[in-house]
C-alpha positions as CSV (number, residue, x, y, z in Angstrom):
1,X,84.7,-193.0,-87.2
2,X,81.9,-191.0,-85.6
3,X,83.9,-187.7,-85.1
4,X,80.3,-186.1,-86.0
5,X,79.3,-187.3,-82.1
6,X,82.0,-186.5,-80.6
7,X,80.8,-183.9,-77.8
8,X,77.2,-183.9,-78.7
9,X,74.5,-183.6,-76.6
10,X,72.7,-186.6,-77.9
11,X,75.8,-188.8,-77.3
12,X,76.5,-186.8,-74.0
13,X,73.1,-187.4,-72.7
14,X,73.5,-191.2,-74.0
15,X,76.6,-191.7,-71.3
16,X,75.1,-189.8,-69.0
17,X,71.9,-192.2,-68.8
18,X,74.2,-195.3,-68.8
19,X,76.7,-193.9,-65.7
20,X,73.1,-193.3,-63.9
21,X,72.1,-196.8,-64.6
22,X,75.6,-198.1,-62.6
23,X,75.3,-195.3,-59.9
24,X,77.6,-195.8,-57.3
25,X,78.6,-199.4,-58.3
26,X,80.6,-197.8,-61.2
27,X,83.0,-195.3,-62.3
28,X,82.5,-192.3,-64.3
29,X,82.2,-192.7,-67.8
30,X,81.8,-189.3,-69.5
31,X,84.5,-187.8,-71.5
32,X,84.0,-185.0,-74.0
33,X,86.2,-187.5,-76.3
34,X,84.2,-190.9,-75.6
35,X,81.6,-191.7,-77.9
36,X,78.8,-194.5,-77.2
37,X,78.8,-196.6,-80.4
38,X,76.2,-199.2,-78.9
39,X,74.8,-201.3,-76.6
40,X,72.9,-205.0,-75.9
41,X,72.6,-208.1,-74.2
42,X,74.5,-210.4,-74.5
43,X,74.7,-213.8,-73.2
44,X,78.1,-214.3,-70.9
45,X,79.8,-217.8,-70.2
46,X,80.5,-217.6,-66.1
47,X,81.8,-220.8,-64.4
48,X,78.5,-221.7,-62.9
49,X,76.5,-220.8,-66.3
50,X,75.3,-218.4,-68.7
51,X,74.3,-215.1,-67.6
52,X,72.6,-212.4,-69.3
53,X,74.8,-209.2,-69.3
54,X,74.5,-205.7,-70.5
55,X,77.1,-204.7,-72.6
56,X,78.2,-201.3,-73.9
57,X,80.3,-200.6,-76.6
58,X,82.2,-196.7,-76.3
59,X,84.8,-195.1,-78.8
60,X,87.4,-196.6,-76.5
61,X,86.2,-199.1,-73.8
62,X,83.8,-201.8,-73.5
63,X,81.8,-201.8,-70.5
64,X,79.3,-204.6,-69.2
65,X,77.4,-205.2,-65.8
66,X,74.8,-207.6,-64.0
67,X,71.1,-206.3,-65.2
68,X,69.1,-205.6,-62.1
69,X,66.1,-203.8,-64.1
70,X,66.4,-204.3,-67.5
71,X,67.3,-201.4,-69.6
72,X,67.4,-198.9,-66.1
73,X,69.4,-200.0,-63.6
74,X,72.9,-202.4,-63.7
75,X,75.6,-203.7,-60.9
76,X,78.9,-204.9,-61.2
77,X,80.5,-202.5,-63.6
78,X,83.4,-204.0,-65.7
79,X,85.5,-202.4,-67.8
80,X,87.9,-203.2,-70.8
81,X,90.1,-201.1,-73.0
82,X,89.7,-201.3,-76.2
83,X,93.9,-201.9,-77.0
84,X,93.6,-205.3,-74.8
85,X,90.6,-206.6,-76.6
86,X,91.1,-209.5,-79.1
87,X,87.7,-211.5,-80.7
88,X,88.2,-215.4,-81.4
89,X,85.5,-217.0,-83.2
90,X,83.1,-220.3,-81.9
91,X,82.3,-222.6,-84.2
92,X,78.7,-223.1,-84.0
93,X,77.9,-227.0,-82.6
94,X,74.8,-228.3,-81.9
95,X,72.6,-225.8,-79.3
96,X,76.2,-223.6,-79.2
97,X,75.4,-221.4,-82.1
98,X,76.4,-217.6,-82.4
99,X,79.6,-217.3,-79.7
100,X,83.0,-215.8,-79.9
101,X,85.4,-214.7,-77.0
102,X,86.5,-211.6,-76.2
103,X,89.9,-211.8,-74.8
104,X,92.1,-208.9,-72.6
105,X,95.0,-209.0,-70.4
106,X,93.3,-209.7,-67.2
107,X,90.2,-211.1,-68.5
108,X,88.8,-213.5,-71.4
109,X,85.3,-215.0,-71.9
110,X,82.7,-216.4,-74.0
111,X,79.4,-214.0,-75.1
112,X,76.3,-215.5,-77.3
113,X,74.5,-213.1,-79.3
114,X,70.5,-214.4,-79.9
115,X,71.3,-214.4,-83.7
116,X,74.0,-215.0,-86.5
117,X,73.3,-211.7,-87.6
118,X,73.6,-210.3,-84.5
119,X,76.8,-211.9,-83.9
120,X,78.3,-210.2,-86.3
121,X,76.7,-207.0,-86.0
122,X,79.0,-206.8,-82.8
123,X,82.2,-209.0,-84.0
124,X,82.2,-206.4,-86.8
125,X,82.0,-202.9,-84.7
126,X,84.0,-204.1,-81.8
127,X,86.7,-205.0,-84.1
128,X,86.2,-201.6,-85.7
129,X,86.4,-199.5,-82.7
130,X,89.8,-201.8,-81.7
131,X,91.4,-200.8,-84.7
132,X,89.8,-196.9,-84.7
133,X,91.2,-196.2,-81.0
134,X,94.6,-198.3,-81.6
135,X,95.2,-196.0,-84.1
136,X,94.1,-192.8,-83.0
137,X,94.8,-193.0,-79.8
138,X,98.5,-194.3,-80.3
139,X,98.4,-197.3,-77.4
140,X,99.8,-199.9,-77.3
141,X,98.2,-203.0,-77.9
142,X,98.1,-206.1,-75.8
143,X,100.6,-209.3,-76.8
144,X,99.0,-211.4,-74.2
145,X,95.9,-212.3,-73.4
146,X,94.3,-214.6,-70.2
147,X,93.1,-217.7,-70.3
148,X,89.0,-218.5,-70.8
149,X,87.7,-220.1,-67.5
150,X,86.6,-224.0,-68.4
151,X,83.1,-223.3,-67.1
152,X,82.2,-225.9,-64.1
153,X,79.8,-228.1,-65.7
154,X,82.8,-229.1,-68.4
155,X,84.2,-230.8,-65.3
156,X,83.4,-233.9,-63.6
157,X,86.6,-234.8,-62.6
158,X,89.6,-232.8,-61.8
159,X,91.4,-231.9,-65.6
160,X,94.8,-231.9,-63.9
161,X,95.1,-235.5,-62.1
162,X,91.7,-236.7,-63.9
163,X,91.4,-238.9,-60.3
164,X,89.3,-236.2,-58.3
165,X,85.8,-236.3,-58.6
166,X,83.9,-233.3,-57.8
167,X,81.9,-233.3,-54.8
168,X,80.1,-231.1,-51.6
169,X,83.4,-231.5,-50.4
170,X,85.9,-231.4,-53.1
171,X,85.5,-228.4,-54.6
172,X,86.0,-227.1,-58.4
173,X,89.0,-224.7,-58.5
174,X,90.3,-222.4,-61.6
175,X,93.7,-222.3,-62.1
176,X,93.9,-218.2,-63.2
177,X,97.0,-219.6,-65.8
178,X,95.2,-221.7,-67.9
179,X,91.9,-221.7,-67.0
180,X,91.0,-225.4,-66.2
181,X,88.9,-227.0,-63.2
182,X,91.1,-228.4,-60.8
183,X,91.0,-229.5,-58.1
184,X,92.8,-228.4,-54.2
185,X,95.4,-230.7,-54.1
186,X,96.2,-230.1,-57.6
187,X,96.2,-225.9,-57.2
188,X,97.8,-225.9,-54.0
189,X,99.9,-222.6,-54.8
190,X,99.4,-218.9,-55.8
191,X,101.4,-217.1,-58.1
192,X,101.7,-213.5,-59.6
193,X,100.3,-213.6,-63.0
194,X,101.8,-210.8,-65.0
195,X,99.8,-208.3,-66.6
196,X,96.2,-209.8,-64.7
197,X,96.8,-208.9,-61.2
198,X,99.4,-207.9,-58.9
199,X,98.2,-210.3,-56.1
200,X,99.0,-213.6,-56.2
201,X,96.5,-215.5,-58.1
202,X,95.5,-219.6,-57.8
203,X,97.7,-221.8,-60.2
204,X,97.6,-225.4,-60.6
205,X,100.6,-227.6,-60.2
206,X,101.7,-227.4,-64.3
207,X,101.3,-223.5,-64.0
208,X,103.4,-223.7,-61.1
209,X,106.2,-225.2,-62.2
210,X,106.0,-222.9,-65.4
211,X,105.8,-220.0,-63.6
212,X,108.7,-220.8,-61.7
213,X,110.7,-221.4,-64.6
214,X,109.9,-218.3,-66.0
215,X,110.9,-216.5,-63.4
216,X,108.1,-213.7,-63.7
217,X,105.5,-212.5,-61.4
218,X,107.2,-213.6,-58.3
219,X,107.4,-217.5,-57.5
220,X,104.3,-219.4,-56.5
221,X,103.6,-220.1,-52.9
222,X,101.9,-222.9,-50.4
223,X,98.0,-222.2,-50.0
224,X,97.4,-222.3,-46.3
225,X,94.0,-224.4,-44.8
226,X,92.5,-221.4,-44.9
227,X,92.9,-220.4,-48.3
228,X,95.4,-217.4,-47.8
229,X,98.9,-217.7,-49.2
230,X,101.9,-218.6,-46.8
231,X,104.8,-216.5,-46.2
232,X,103.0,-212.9,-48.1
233,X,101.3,-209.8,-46.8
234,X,99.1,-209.5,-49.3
235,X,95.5,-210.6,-49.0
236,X,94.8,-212.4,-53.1
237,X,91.5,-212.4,-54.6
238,X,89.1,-215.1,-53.3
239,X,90.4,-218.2,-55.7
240,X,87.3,-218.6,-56.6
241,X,85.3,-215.3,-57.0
242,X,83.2,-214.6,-59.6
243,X,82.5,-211.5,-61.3
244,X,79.1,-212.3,-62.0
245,X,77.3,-213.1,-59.2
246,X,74.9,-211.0,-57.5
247,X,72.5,-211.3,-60.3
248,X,69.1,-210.0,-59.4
249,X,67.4,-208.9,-62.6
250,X,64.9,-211.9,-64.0
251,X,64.7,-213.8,-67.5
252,X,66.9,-215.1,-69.8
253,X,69.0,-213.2,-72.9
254,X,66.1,-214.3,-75.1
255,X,63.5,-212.7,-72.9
256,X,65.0,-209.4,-72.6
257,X,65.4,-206.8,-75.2
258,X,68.4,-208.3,-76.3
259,X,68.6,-206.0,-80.2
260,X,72.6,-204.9,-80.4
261,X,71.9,-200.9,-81.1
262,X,75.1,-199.5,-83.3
263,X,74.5,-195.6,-83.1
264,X,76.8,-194.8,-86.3
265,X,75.2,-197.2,-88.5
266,X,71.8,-194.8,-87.8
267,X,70.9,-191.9,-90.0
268,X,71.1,-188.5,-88.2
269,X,67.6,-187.8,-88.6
270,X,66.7,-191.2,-87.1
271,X,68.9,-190.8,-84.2
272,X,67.4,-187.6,-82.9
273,X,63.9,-188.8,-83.7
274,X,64.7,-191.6,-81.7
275,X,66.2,-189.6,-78.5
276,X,63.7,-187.8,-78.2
277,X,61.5,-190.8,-77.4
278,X,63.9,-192.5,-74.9
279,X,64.1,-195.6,-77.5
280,X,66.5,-197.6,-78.2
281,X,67.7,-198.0,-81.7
């Protein structure tokens, strides 16, 4: 696809300036095989609300992070491979206009691009680079996929009972199966999701009883008071935790430079014109 930046300096320098930008709140990303295809912001469904992300599109991962100084600085590294990625369209509706979800194994969320052009701008290369790395690469590619968190403000009432209002007290809860706002009473138990985590994981009480039929994953277990899980050694993921919070950058995806930047779609001679001036393209 762009064999002619594999192991270039541009492209090296390119990774080089984005591992900087994560410092020691990411991993390494420079490969002599991994080529930065693009990059932009993109607007990310969390469960409290939208979020302006940075997102980074390489030859065989996507990475994305909090923006704490746009353009130069990012937290909260996350990182997908391309073989678990899967893109499900959003049927524009009113103010919710240029979505899709990109779904993985452990992970699956909404993004909003600023226009329809955009949209598919990045529907169109992500899907490209998927099917470039699946078959160069030789991986296998995901059959399952986890659920999209129902984002709180869906939720005034608890989806599993539909008795428990929300309150200071009675807290929203995801159940990691399915992805709907519950309730405590109603996700009472943890369970070992296969293929999202190997530490037991939230469920609600339909989950539950799925996973036990199943079989898989190990069988769900009694939340204590104080949120760990009875009976296990292992210390789960805060139910609730959010991969998006500690967001300390300012403005909205509209008031950042939010322009998707595809480098193989650019002409040689622009794209060295262009490095040379530290812009982005």
């Amino acid at each position: 696809m762009v064999d002619h930046l594999v192991g270039s300096d541009a492209n090296l320098k390119r990774i080089q300036r984005i591992e900087s930008a994560f410092g020691t709140s990411g991993i390494a990303l420079v490969r002599k095989d991994r080529v930065l295809l693009g990059e932009g912001i993109l607007t990310k469904i969390c469960k409290k609300k939208p979020k302006a992300r940075q997102f980074f599109l390489f030859s065989d991962i996507l990475v994305y992070g909090n923006i704490v100084i746009n353009n130069k600085k990012f937290n909260q590294q996350r990182i997908i491979p391309l073989e678990e990625i899967k893109l499900r369209e959003i049927d524009d509706e009113g103010d919710i206009r240029n979505g899709w979800f990109i779904c993985s194994q452990r992970k699956s969320f909404a993004v909003f691009a600023s226009t329809p052009i955009e949209k598919q701008q990045w529907m169109d290369h992500i899907n490209r680079a998927v099917t470039d790395h699946i078959r160069e690469a030789n991986v296998r590619v995901s059959a399952t996929f986890a659920a999209t968190m129902v984002p709180d403000s869906e939720a005034k009432l608890c989806m599993h009972c539909q008795k428990t209002q929300f309150t200071f007290v009675n807290r929203r809860h995801h159940c990691r199966k399915c992805g709907m706002v519950v309730c405590g009473n109603c996700s009472s138990q943890k369970a070992i999701i296969a293929d999202q985590s190997d530490k037991p994981q939230r469920v609600c009480s339909s989950c539950a009883v799925t996973l036990k039929r199943e079989g898989g994953g190990g069988l769900p277990r009694e939340i204590s008071a104080n949120g760990s899980t009875a009976n296990t050694p292992d210390s789960p993921v805060e139910e609730d935790s959010d991969d998006d919070t500690g967001y300390t950058g300012s403005g909205t995806a509209r008031e950042l430079d939010e322009k998707a930047s595809f480098y193989e779609r650019v002409p040689a001679a622009k794209r060295n014109s262009s490095e040379d001036e530290g812009q982005m393209i």
